[in-house]
N, C-alpha and C positions, 0 to 999 in steps of 0.2 A: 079408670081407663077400661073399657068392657071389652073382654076377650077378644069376644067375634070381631073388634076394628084395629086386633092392635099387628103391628105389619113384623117381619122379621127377615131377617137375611140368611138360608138355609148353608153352615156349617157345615154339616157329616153328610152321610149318607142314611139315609131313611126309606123306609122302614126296615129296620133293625130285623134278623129274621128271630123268630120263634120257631122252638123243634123239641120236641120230647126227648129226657134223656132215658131210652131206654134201659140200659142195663143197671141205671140206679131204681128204673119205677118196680122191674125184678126186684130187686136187693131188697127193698123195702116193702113191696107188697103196696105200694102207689103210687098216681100218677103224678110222675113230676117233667115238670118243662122249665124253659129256660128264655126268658130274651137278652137277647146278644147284644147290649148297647156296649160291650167290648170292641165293636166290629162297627163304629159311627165313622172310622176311615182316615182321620189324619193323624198323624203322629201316636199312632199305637192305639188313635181312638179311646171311645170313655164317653159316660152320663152327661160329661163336664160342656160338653159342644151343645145340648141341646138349649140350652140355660145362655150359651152365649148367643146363638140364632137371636136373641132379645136384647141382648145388652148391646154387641156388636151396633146393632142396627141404630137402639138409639147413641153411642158413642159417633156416629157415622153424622148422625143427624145433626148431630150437637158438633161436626168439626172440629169433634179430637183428633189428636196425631200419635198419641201415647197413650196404651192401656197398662195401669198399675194397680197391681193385685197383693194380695199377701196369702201365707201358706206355713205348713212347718217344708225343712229340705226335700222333704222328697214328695210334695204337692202335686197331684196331678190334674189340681185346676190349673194351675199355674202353667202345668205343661201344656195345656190345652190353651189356656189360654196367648203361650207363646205361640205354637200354632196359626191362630187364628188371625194374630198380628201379622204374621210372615207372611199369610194370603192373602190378605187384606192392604195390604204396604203401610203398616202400621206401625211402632215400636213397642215394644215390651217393657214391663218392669215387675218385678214379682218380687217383694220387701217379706225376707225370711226371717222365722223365730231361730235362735240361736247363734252361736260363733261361726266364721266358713269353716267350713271342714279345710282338711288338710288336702284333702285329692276329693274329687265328682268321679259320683258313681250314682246307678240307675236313674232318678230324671234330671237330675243332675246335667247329666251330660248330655241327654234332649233339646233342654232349654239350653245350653249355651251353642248346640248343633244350631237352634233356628234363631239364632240372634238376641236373645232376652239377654234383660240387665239384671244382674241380681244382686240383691242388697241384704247383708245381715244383720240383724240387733242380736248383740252378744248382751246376755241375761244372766252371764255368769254371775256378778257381784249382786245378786240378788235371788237364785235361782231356789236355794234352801231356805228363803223365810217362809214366816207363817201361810197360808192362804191370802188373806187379804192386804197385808204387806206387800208378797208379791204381784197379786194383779193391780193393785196401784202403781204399782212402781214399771208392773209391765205397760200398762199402759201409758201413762209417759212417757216410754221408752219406744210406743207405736207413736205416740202423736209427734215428738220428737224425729223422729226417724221419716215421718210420712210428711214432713214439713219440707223440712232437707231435700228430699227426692222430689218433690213436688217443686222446689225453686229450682233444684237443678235446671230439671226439663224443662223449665218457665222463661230460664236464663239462655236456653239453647233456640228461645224461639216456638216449643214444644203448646201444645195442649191436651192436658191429663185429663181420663176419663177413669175414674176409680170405681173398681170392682173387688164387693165385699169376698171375706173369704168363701171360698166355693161357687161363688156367682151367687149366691143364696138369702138375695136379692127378692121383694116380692114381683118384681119384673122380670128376675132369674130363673124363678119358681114356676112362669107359665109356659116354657119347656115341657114340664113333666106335667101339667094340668092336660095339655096336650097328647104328650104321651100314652096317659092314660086313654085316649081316645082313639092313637093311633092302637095301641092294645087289645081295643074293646072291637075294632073295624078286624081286626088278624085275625081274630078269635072265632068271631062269629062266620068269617069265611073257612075259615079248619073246621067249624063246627066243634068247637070244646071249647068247654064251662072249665074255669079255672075260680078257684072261690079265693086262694090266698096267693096274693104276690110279695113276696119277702125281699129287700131292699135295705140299707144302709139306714140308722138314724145317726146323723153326725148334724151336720151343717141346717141340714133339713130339708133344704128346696127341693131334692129328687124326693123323698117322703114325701115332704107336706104338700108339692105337687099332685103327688098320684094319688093320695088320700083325697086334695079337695079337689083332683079330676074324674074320680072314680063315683065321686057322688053328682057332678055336674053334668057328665055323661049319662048316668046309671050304666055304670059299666060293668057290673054283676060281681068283682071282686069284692074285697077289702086286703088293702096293704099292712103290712105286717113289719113293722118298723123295729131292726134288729142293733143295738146301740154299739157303738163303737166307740166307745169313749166313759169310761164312769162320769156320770151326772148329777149332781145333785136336783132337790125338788125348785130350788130358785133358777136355776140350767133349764128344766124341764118346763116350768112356767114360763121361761122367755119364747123355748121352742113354739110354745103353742101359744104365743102370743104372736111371731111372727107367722104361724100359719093363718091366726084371723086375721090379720095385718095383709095377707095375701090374697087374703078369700075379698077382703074390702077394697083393696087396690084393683084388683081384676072385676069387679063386681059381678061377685059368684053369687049371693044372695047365703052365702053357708056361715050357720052357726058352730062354731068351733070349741069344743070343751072336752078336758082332759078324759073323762069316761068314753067318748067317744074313738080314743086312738090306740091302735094295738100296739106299744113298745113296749119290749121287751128287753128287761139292763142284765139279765145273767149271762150272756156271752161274750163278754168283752176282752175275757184272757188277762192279762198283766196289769195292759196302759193302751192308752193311745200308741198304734205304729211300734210297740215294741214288740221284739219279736218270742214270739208262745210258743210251746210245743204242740199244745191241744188243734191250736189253729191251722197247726202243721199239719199233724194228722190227717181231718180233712182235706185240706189242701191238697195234700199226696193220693186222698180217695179218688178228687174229682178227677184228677189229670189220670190215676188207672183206671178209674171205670169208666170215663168218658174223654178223655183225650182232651180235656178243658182247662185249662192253665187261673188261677182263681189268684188274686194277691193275700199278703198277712194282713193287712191294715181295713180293707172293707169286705170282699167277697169272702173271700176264707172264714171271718167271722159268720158274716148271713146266711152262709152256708151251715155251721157248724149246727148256728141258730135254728134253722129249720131243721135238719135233719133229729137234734137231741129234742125239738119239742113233737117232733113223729115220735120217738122212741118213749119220748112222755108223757102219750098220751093227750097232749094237748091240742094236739090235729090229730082228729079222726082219718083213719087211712080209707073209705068211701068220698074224701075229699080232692081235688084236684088241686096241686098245688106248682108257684112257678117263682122260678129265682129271678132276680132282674140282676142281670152280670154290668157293672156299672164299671169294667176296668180294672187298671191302677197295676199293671201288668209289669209296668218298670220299676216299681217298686223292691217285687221282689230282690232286684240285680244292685241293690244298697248295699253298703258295705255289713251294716248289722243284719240285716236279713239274709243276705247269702253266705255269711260266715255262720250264722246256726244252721244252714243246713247243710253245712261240710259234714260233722261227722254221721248226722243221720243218713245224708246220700252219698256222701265220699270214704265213708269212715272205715269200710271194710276194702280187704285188696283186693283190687282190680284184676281181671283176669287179663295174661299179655302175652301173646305171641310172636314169636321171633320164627324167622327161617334159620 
């Protein structure tokens, strides 16, 4: 399906703005910017909307009535994805890794404001075996589960349109191929060269988008794919199978091989979505020097990412460099994430005055 004819139904709000964060490009002695796909506009916004502009449409096409997605608890494709449902007069479903918690909190409580159905696979009885023990057994437990939800809806009259985690889809991915152009058009009306834009590698579509949009535009970057997740090398070969997988679906004409992609696995903190102190740090950086609110789970890493690989040297400071803010804003307000930062921000006594 070649680019230039594939059609889409516009989601957020576009284009995202870009703006210099001053008092960090001080701090640091370079120039850094930032694009706001925090601020795409519905439901707290996110990356996650522009990936749907594609799916939606063909879901639309194909006279679904139900989008069914999966995620871990606090997914903010998912929330997005419920979202787009609600506008669209759709229904939701978003099939989560693990037990229900006991009480919703941060998007959590999103998705059940805009009507999503959610469904958990409790992993408990197998959650401590080996590696491949367990993702055999996880995954029966997805195909199990996504069977079940799939008759329900079927039973109700319903028609399912299933979207991979993250959207991250090669049809989810031409979002951010896009992106990257909508980037390259910003840029060159500001008049500034930006050589590295740093972004999440997790799922990959917002990457592997703007890597194989940056080359299909010549859009003068290269992205800077910062991991979120520890990876093995069979993880990291699928990724960049599904970026050639993407490049050949959209017929980009791009060859795709592992020398050719900047990821970078030393920033990852603990685990997936558990909550770091390091990542904190940062985090508390951007919101006092720049009044910019960054989550644990994706920015607060890509941040932390760029900024220690300026400190080492690995970006020269004569280079212009720019964060892509991709969300994920409710996250923070989880129960495990905002209880570690009780006593870093709550931990000392309050000053309190009485008449």
């Amino acid at each position: 399906m070649k680019l230039e004819n594939m059609e889409k139904i516009t989601t957020g709000f576009y284009n995202t703005p870009i703006h210099k964060l001053e008092n960090l490009s001080r701090k640091y002695g370079i120039n850094i910017y930032i694009k706001r796909d925090d601020l795409t506009g519905y439901a707290t916004g996110g990356n996650k909307l522009r990936k749907l502009d594609y799916l939606l449409k063909d879901a639309l096409d194909k006279e679904c009535t139900v989008l069914l997605t999966y995620g871990g608890q606090q997914t903010n494709h998912g929330r997005l994805t419920a979202a787009v449902a609600a506008r669209f007069g759709l229904r939701c479903g978003i099939i989560m890794d693990g037990p229900a918690p006991k009480k919703a909190s941060g998007n959590l409580i999103l998705d059940k404001m805009m009507g999503a159905d959610l469904f958990f696979m409790d992993d408990t009885s197998f959650k401590d075996e080996q590696p491949d023990v367990k993702a055999d057994k996880y995954k029966q437990l997805v195909d199990k589960t996504t069977a079940e939800v799939v008759k329900m809806y079927e039973d109700q009259g319903e028609k399912v349109y299933m979207i991979p985690i993250g959207g991250s889809s090669p049809l989810g991915a031409a979002g951010y191929v896009m992106a990257a152009k909508e980037i390259k058009d910003q840029l060159e009306e500001m008049k500034v060269k930006i050589d590295y834009v740093f972004t999440g590698f997790g799922s990959v579509g917002t990457y592997g988008g703007l890597y194989l949009g940056a080359k299909y535009f010549n859009a003068g970057f290269e992205p800077i794919g910062i991991s979120i997740s520890h990876k093995n090398e069979e993880e990291l070969q699928e990724k960049i199978h599904y970026i050639q997988e993407t490049s050949d679906y959209l017929e980009l004409g791009i060859d795709v091989s592992r020398d050719d992609l900047w990821i970078e696995e030393g920033y990852v903190g603990i685990s997936y979505n558990i909550p770091d102190p390091v990542t904190r740090k940062y985090m508390y950086m951007m919101a006092r020097e720049e009044a910019i609110i960054l989550d644990a789970c994706y920015t607060g890493k890509v941040f932390r990412g760029m900024i220690e690989m300026i400190h080492e040297g690995k970006i020269s400071k004569d280079k212009n460099v720019m964060l892509l803010h991709t969300g994920g804003i409710p996250g923070i307000f989880s129960d495990s994430h905002s209880q570690a930062m009780q006593e870093e921000l709550w931990g000392e006594v309050q000053k309190e005055f009485n008449l």
